[in-house]
N, C-alpha and C positions, 0 to 999 in steps of 0.2 A: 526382406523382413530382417531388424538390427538384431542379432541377439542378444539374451537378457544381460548380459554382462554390457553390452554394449549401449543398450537403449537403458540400463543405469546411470554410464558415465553420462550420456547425453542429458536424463532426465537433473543429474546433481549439478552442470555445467546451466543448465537452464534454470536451476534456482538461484545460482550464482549472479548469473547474467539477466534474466529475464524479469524476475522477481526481485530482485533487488531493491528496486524502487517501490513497488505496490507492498513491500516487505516494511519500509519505514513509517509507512502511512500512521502505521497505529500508535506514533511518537507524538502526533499532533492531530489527529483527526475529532476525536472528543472534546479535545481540550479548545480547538476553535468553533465547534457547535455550541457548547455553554458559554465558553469563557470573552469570544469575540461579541457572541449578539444579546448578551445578557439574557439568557434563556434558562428562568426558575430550575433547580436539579429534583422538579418533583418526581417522583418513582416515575409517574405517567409520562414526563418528558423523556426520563432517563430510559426507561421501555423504549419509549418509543422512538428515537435518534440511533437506538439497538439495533429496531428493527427495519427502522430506513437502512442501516449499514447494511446490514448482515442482506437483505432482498437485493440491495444494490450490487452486494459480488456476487448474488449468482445471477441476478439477471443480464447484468452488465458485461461481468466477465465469463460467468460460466457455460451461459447459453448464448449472449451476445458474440461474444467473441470467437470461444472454444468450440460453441457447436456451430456456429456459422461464418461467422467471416472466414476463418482459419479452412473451410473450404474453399474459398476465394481463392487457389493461389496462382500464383503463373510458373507453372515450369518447377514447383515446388518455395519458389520464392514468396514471400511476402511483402507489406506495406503498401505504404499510399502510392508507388509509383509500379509497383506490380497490381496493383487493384487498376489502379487510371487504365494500363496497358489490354488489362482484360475488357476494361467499358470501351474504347476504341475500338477494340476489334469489332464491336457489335455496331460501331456507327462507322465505319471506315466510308461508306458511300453517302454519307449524310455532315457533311464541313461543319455547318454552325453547332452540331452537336456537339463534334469533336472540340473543338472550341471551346464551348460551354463546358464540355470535361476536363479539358486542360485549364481551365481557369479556376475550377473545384479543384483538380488536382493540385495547382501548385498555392491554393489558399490551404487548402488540408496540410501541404510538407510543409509550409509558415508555422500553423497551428503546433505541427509535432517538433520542428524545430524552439518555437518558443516553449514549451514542456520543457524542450530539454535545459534549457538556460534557466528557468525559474526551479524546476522541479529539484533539481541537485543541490542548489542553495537553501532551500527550505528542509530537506532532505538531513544535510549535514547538519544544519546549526540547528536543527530540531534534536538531534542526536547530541550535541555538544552542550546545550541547551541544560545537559543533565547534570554537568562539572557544578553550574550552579546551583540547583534544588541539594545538591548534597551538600557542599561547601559556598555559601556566599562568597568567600574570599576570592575563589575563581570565576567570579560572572566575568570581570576585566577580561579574562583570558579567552572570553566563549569566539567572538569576531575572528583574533590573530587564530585561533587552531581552527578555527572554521578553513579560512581562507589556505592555510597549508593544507587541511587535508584536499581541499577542490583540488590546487594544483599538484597533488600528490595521485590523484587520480584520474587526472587530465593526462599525467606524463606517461601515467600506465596503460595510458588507452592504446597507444602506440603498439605497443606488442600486439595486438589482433582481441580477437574472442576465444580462441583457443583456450591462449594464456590467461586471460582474465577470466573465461568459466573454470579453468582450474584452480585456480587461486581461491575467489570469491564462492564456487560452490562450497565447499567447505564450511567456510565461514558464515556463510547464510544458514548454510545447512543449520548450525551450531545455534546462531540466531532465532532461528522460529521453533527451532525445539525449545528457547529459553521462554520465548516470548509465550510460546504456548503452556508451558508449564508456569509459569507467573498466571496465566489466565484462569488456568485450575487452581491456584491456590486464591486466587479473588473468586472465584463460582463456589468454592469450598465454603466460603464467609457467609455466601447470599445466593442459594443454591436460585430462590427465585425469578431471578435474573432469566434465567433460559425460559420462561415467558415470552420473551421479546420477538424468539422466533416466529410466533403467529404474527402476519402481516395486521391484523386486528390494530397493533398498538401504532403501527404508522400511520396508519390512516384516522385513527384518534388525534394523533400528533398535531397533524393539519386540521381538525376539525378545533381542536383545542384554543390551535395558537395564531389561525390563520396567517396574517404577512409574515408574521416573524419567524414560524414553521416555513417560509418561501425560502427566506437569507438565509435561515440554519441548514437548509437544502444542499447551499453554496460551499456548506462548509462537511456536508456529508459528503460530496462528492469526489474528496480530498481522498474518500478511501479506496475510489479506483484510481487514480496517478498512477501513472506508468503503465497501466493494462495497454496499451498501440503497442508499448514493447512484444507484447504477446504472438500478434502478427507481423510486425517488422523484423524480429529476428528467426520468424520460422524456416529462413533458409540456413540457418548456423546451425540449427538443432534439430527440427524436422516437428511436424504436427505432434504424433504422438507421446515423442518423450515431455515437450510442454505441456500436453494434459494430465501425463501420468503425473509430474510436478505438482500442480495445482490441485488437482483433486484430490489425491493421496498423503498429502503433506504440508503446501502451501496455504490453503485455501483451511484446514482445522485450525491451523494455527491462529491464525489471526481471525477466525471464529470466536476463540478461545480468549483468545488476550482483548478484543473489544469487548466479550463481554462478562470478562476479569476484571476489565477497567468501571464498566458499568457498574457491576456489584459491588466496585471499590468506593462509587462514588454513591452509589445509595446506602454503606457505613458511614461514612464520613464526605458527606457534601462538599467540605473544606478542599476536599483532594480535587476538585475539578479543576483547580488553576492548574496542575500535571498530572493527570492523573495515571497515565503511564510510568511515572515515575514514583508517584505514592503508591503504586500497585508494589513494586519491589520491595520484597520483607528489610527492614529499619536496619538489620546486622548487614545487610550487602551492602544496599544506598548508601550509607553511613558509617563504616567503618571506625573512622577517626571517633565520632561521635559514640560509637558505642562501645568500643573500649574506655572512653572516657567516662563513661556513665557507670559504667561494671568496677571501675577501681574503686577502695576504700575508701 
């Protein structure tokens, strides 16, 4: 059993590492359920795209993942190739199954290899994405700083996990404490928003909108990305200190800021073109801009 000092560093090295990516999500997950499928910002949709998110991380990751796969391990390892290892053992005297496993198996590491190529580039220049909503003059620049921080992050990968959970806990850490407090000062605006928790408004959602409630489905599910990280690095960190991450810290946060972003967008409907970025109070986002307005 790690001690608590120990099974800290692990749990911060794991928000660093682990969360990371399901940590972005809320940069663009709103904003392509309204903004890609043309989906009205009526309170009732906006509830309800709420409460698809919000059902989807804990069924998805909190119970899906956390309370079952994350038993799954081999040896304490996890992933697709510690999962395939364990089905195996169970058909070792039966070939065509084994087979049939390995051909899931190596379709599943495709799957989680393609994540990892798409997910970081939507990832970053969702993040950079921001340079514009404050300053127009900088949209030219969102692509070239995209593309440095990839291979900024590529080069760092090298040092191990160690290095990268030290680095990057920190900085996540920092991250969803913002993220999360920007969420409370959007629920502050439009307290009613935390409605959306009853699963009531999702199931409205589809009754509402049918097909087009399908496509916007496509675009809630932007807000588990990167949960397989969950189980693929529980050999770096260990089961527990990733739950204690997510539950305790991870998982309020980005509670918080979708639906911070929600009550931002039922003030002002305008804001669903970013609305993780219209959530940020005007003196932060805007600097330049609000200096300029406050002179003589």
């Amino acid at each position: 059993m790690p001690s608590r000092r120990r099974l800290a560093t692990l749990a911060l090295g794991a928000v660093g590492v682990v969360y990371g990516d399901i940590g972005t999500s809320p940069l663009y997950t709103l904003k392509e359920v309204f903004g890609e499928h043309g989906m009205p910002t009526s309170p009732a949709n906006v509830l309800g795209a709420l409460s698809l998110i919000f059902w989807s991380l804990i069924i998805v990751v909190s119970i899906k993942y956390l309370l079952f796969i994350m038993r799954a391990d081999n040896k304490g390892e996890g992933g697709i190739m510690a999962l395939l290892a364990l089905a195996q053992r169970s058909a070792r005297h039966l070939p065509r199954l084994r087979l049939t496993l390995i051909v899931l198996g190596l379709f599943g590491a495709a799957l989680f290899y393609g994540d990892g190529v798409i997910t970081p580039a939507i990832s970053v220049l969702s993040a950079i994405e921001g340079l514009g909503v404050a300053t127009p003059e900088l949209e030219r620049w969102v692509v070239p700083i995209t593309i440095g921080v990839i291979v900024a992050l590529c080069w760092l990968q090298k040092r191990g996990t160690g290095h990268i959970g030290a680095l990057f806990g920190p900085v996540c850490a920092v991250w969803f404490v913002t993220i999360a407090a920007l969420g409370v000062l959007g629920i502050a605006r439009h307290p009613a928003v935390m409605l959306a928790i009853s699963p009531a408004y999702g199931v409205a959602f589809f009754l509402h909108n049918h097909a087009e409630a399908f496509f916007a489905l496509g675009a809630v599910v932007l807000a588990v990305t990167g949960t397989e990280a969950l189980y693929a690095d529980m050999g770096h960190f260990g089961r527990r200190p990733i739950q204690l991450a997510w539950f305790n810290f991870v998982l309020p946060a980005l509670v918080l800021n979708y639906f911070g972003q929600g009550a931002q967008i039922l003030h002002d409907p305008a804001a669903v073109a970013n609305p993780f970025y219209h959530l940020v109070p005007r003196f932060l986002l805007y600097p330049m801009v609000a200096l300029a307005t406050e002179r003589p």
